[in-house]
Backbone bond lengths (Angstrom), bond angles and torsions (degrees), N, CA, C in turn:
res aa  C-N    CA-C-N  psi(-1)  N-CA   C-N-CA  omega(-1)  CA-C   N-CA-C  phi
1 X - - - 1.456 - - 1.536 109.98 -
2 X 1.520 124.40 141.36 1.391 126.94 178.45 1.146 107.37 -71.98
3 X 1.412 113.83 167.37 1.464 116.26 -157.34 1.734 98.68 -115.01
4 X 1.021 105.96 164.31 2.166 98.65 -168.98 1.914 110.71 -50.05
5 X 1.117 111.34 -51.66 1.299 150.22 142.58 1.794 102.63 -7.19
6 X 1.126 102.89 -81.52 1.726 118.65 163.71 1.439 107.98 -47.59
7 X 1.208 119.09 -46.64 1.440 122.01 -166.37 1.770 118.58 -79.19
8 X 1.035 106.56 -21.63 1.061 142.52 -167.40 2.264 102.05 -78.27
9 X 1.484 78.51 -62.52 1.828 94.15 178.86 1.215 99.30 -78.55
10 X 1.259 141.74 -13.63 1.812 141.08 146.14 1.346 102.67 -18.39
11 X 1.632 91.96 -83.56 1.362 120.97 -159.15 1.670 123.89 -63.98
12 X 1.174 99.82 -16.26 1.482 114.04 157.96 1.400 131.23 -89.59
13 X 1.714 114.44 -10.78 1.140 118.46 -175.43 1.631 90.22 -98.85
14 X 0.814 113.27 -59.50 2.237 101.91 169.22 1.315 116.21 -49.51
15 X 1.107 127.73 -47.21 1.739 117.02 149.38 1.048 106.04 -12.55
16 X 1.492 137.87 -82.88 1.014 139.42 -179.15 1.463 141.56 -63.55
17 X 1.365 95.34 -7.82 1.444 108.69 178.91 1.795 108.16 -95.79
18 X 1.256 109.18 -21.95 1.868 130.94 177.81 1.832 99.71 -47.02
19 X 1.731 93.87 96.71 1.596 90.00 177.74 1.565 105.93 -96.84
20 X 1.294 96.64 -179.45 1.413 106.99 172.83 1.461 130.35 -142.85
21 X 1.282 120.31 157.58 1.749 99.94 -179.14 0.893 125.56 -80.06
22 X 1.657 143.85 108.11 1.332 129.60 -166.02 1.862 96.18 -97.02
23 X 1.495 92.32 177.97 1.398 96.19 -138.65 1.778 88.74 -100.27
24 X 0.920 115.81 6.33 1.234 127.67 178.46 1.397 119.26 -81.62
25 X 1.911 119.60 -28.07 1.064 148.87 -130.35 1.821 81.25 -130.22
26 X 0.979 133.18 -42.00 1.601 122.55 170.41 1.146 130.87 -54.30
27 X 1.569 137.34 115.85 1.001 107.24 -168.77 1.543 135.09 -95.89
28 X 1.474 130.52 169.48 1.499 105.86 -158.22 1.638 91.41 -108.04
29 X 1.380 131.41 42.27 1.235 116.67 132.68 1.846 118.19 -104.61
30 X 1.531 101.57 174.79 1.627 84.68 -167.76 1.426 100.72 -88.00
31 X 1.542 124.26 -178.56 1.283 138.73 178.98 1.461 128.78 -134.56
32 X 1.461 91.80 120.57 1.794 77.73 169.18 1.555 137.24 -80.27
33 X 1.440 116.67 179.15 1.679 114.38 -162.57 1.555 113.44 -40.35
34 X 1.561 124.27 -24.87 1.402 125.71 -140.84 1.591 87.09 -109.79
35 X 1.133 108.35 -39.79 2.171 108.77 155.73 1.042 124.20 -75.43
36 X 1.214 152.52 -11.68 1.209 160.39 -178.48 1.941 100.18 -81.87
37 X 1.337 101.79 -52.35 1.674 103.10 -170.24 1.313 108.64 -92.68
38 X 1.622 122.56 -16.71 1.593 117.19 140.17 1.418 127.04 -55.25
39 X 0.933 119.81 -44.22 1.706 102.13 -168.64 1.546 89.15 -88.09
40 X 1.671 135.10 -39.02 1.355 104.57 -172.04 1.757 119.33 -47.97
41 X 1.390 103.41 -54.99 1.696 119.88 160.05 1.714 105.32 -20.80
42 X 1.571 119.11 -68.87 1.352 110.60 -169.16 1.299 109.91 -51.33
43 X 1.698 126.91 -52.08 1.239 134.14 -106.59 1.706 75.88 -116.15
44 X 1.464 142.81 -27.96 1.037 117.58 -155.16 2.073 94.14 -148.11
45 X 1.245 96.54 29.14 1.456 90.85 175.34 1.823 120.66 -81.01
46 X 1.449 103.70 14.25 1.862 95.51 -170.77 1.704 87.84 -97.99
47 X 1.571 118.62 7.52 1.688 109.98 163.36 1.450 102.13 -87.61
48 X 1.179 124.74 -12.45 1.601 94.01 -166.65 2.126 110.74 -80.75
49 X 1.264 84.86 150.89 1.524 89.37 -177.42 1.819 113.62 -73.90
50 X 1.329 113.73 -24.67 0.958 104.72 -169.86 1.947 103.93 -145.60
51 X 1.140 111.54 137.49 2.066 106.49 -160.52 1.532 99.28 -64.94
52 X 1.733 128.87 -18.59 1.724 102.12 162.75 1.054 107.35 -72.85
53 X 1.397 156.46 -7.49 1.238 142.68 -143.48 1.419 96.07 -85.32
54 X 1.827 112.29 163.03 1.680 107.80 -170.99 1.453 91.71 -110.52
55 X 1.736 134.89 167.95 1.143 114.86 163.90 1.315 129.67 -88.92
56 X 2.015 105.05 -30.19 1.433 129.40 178.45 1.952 79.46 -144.24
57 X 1.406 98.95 151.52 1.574 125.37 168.27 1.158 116.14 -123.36
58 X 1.102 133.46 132.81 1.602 125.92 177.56 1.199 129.05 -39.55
59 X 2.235 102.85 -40.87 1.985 88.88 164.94 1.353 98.03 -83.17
60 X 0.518 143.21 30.46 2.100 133.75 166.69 1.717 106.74 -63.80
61 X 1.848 86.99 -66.27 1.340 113.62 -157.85 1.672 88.06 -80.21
62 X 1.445 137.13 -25.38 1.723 109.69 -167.50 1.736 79.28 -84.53
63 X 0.693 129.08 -37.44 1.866 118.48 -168.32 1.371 96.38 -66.06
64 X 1.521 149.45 -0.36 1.295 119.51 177.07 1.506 87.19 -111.41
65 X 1.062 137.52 -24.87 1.738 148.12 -176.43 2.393 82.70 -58.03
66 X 1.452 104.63 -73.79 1.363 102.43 -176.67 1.684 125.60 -64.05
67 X 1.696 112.40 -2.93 0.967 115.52 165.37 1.533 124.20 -104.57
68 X 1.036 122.74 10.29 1.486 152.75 152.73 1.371 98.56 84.68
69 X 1.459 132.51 62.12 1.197 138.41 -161.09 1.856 108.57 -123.75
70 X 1.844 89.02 -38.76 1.428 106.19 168.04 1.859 111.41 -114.52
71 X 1.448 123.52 131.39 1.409 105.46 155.02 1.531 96.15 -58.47
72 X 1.762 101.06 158.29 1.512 130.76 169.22 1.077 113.36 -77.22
73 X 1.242 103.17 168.47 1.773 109.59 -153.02 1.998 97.28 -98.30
74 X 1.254 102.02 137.36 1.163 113.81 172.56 1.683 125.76 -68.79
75 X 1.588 110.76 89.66 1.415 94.05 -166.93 1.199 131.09 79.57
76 X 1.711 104.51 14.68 1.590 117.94 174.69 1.836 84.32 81.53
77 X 0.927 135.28 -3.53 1.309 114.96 -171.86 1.786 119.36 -94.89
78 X 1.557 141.85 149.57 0.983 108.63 -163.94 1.725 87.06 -139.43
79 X 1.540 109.83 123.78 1.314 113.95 -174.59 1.601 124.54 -87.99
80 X 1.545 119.71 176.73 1.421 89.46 -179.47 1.442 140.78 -87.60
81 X 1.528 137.19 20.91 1.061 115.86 93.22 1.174 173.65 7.99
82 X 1.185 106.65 -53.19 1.329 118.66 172.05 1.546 101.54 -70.31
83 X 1.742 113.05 -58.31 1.253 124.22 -177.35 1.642 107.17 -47.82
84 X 1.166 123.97 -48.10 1.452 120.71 161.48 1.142 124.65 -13.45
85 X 1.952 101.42 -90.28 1.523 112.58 173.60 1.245 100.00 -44.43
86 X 1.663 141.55 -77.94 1.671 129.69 -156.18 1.285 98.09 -28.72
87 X 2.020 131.56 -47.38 1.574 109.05 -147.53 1.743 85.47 -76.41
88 X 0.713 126.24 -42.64 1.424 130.15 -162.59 1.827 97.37 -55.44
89 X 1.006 107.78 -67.81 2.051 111.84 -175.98 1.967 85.53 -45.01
90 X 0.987 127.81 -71.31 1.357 118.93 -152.43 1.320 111.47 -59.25
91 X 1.670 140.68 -29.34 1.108 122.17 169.77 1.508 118.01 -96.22
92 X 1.510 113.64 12.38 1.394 119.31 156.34 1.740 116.72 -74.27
93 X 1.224 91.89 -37.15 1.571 104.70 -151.23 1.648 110.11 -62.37
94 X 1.384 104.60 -21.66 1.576 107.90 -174.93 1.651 122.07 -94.74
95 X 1.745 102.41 20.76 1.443 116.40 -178.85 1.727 108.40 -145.74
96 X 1.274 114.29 -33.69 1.557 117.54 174.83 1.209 121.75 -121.73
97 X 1.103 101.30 149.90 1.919 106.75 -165.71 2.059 93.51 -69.73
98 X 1.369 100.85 175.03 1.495 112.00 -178.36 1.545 111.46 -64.87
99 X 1.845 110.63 -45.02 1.181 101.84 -177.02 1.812 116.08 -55.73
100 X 1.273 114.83 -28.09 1.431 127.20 -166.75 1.413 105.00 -82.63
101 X 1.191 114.43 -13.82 1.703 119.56 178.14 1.495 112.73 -86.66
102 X 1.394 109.36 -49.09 1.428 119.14 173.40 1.266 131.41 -53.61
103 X 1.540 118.94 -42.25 1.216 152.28 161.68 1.844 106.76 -42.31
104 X 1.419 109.77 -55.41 1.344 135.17 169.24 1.700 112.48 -56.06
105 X 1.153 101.42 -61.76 1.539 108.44 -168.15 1.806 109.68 -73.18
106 X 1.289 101.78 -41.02 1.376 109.25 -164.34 1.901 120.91 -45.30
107 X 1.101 119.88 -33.65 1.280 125.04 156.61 1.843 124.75 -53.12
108 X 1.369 82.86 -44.45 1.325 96.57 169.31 1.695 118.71 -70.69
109 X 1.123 104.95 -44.00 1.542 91.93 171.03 1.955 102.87 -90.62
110 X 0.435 111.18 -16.00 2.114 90.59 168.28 1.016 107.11 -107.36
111 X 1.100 161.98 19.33 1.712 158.78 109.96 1.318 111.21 -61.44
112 X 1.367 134.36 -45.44 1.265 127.32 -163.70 1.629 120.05 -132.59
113 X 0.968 126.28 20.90 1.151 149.35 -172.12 1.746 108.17 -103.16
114 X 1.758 105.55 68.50 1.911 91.92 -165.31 1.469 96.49 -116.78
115 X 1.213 134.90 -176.39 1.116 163.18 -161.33 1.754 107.95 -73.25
116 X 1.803 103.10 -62.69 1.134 109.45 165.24 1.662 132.19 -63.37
117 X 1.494 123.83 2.30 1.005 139.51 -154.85 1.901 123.90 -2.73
118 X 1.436 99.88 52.92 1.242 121.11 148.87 1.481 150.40 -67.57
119 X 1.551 98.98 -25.75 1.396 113.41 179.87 1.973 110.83 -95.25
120 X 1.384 87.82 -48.69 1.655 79.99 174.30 1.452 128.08 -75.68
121 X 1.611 121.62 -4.19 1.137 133.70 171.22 1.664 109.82 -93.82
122 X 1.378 111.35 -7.71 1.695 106.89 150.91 0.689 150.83 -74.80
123 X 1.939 112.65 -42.86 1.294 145.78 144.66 1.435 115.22 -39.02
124 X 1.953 106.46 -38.69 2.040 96.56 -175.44 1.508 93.98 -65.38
125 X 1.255 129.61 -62.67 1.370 139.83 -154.10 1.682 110.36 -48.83
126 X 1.229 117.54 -51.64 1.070 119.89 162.51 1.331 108.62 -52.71
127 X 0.895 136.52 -69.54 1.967 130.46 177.43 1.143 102.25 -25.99
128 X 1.544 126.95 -84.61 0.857 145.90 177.02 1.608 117.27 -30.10
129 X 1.139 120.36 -27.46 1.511 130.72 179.52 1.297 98.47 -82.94
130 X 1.431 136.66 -49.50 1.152 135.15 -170.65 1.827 123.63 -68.60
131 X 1.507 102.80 -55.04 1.279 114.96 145.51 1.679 121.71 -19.54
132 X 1.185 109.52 -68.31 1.794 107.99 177.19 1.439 126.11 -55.30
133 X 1.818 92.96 -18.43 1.348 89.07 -174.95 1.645 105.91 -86.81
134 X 1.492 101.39 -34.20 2.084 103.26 174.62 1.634 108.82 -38.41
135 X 1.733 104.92 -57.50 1.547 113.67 159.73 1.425 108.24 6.44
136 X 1.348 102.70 -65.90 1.304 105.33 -144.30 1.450 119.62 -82.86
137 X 1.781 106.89 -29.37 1.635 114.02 159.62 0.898 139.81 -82.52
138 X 1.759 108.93 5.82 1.395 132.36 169.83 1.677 122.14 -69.18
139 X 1.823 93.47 -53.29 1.771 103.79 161.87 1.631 123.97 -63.49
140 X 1.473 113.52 -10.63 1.270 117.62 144.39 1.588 134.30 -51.65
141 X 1.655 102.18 -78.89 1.237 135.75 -170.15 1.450 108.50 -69.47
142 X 1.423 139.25 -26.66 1.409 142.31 174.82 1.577 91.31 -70.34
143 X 1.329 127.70 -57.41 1.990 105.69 -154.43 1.864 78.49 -93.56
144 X 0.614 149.91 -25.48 1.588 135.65 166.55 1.568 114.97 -42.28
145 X 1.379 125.40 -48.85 1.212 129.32 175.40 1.894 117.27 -81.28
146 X 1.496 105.55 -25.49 1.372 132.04 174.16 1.376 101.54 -58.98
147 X 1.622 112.73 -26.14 1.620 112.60 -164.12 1.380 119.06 -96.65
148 X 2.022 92.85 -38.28 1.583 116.11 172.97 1.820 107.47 -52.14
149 X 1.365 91.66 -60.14 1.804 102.37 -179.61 1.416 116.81 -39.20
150 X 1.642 118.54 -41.98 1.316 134.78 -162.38 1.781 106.27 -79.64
151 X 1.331 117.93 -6.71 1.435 146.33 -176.40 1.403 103.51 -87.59
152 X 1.134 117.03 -19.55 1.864 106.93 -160.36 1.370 91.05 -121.59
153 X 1.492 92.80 153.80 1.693 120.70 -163.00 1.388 125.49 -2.42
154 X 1.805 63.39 84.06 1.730 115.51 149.49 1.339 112.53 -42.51
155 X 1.266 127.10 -65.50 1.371 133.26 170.70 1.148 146.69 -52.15
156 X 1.742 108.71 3.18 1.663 110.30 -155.65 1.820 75.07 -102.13
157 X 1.518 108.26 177.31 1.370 132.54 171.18 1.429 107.41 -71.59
158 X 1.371 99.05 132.57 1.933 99.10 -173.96 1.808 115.01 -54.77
159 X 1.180 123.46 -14.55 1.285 125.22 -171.97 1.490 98.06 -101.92
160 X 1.528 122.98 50.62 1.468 138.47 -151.48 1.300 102.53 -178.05
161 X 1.377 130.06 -52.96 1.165 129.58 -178.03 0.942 146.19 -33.59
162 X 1.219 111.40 -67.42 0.985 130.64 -177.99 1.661 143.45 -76.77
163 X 1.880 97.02 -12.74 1.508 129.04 179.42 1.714 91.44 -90.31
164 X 1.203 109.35 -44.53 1.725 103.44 -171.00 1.851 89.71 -73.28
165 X 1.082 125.10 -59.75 1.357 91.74 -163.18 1.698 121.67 -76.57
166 X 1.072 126.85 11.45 1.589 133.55 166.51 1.544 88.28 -89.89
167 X 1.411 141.18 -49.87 1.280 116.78 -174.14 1.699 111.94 -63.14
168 X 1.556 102.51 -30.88 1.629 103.98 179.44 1.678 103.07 -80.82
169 X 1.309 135.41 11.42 1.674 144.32 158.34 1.625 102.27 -84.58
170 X 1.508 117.17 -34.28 1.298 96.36 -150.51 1.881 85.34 -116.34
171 X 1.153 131.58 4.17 1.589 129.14 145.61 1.377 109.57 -63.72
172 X 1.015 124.08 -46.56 1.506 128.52 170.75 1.178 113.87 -17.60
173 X 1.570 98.94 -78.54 1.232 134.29 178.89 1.465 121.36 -32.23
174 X 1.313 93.49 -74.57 1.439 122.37 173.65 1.604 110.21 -18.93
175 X 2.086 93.93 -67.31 1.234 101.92 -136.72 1.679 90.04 -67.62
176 X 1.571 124.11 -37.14 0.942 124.54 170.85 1.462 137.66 -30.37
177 X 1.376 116.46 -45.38 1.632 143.93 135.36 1.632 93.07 2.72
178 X 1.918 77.65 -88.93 1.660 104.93 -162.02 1.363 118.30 -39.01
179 X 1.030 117.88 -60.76 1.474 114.40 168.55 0.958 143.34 -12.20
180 X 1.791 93.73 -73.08 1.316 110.18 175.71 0.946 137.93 -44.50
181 X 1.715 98.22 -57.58 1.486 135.89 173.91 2.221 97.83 -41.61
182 X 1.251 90.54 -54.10 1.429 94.28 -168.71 1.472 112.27 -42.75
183 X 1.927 102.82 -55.16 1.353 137.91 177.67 2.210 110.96 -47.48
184 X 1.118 104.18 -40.95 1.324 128.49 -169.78 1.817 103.34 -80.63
185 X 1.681 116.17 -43.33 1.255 103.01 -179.78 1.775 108.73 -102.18
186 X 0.934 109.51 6.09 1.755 111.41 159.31 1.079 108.37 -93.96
187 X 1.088 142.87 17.13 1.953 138.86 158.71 1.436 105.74 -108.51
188 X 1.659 106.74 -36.07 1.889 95.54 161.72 1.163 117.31 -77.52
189 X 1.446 114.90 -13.53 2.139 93.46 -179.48 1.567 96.95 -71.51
190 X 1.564 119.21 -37.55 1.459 120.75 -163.95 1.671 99.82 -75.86
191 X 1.199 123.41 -22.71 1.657 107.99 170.53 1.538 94.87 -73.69
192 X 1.256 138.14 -40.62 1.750 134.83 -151.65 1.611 84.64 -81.55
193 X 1.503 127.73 -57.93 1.510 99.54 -176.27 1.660 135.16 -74.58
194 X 1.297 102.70 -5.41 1.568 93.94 170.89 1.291 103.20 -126.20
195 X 1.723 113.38 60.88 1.107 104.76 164.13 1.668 127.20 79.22
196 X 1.069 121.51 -56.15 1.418 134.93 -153.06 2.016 100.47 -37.78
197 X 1.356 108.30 -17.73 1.605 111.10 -170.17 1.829 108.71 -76.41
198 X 1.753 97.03 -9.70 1.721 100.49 -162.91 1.589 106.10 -69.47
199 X 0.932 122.95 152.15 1.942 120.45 164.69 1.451 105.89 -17.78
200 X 1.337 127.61 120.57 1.623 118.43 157.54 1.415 107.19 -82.74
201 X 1.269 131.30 -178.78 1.441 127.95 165.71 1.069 98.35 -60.95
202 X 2.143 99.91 153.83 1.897 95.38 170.38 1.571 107.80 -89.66
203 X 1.504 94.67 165.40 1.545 112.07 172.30 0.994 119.82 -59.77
204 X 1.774 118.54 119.68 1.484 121.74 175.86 1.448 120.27 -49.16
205 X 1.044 135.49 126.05 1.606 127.30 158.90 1.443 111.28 -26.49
C-alpha cells in the first residue's frame, strides 16, 4: 500500500496531467451526436475516475438540450458553441444539480451563443486562462495541507496513524469542497431571484 506521502505525489502528478479543451482544438465545422461524444472522450478523458467511465453520453447531452441548459442542435448538427457550453455543463455537472447549471449558463447561451462563434470562444479562453493560474496555488496548497494533516495525532499507535491522518488530509479537502459549493449555490439563488438568469439583450455584431 502507498504511503500518505506517495499519495500525496499521486495527486500532484494528475494535477498535471488535468487537460483541457483549448479552443483552438474545436473544430469549426459542425458535428454530429457520434462526434460530439468522441472528441469530448478524447479531449477530456484524464478526468475520468475510472477507464469505463463515459465523459458525455448521448442521453446526457439530449437531457441538457431538453433541460434548457444547451440550445439544440441544428439539424442534428452541433456547432462550436455548443461544444463550449458541453465543456462548461461537464465540469459543472459533478458539483451542482441541473437546475443550478441552467440558471448559470442561461445568459450565457442567449447573449453569447451567435452564429459567428466569436464571443463565446473569448469568454472560454479567458476562463480557461484563469483556471491555469489556480493550477498554480493548488501545487502549493495540496502538500501544505498534506503537511498540516501529517501534524495530527501524534499520539495515536503507528498502526493508527496514518489512516487518521489521510482521513484528517481528506476533511481538509472536503471541507474546502463544502464551502465553496455552499459559496457557489448562494450566488445562483441571488442570480434566480432577481432575475439576472432572464434573456439579457443580444450581443451587437
Amino acid at each position: 500500500m502507498k504511503t500518505n506521502e506517495e499519495l500525496v505525489q499521486d495527486l500532484l502528478e494528475r494535477l498535471k496531467k488535468l487537460n483541457y479543451i483549448h479552443s483552438r482544438d474545436i473544430p469549426n465545422i459542425e458535428l454530429y451526436m457520434d462526434q460530439v461524444t468522441t472528441f469530448m472522450e478524447q479531449h477530456l478523458s484524464h478526468g475520468k475516475r475510472r477507464d469505463e467511465d463515459k465523459i458525455l453520453t448521448k442521453t446526457m447531452i439530449n437531457n441538457y438540450a431538453k433541460n434548457n441548459l444547451l440550445p439544440p442542435p441544428v439539424k442534428k448538427k452541433y456547432s462550436r458553441d455548443h461544444l463550449i457550453l458541453l465543456a462548461f455543463i461537464y465540469y459543472f455537472k459533478g458539483f451542482l444539480s441541473i437546475g443550478d447549471i441552467q440558471v448559470l449558463l442561461a445568459p450565457l447561451s442567449e447573449k453569447y451563443f451567435t452564429e459567428d462563434h466569436h464571443e463565446l470562444d473569448r469568454i472560454y479562453n479567458e476562463i480557461v486562462k484563469m483556471e491555469k493560474l489556480q493550477l498554480v496555488d493548488l501545487f502549493k496548497e495540496i502538500p501544505a495541507r498534506a503537511a498540516l494533516a501529517g501534524k495530527s495525532f501524534k499520539n495515536v499507535p503507528d498502526e493508527e496513524r496514518d489512516y487518521l491522518q489521510l482521513f484528517s488530509f481528506i476533511c481538509m479537502l472536503s471541507f474546502d469542497v463544502y464551502v465553496k459549493k455552499q459559496m457557489i449555490e448562494q450566488i445562483i439563488d441571488e442570480m434566480r431571484e432577481d432575475g439576472k438568469s432572464e434573456a439579457p439583450e443580444k450581443a451587437k455584431p
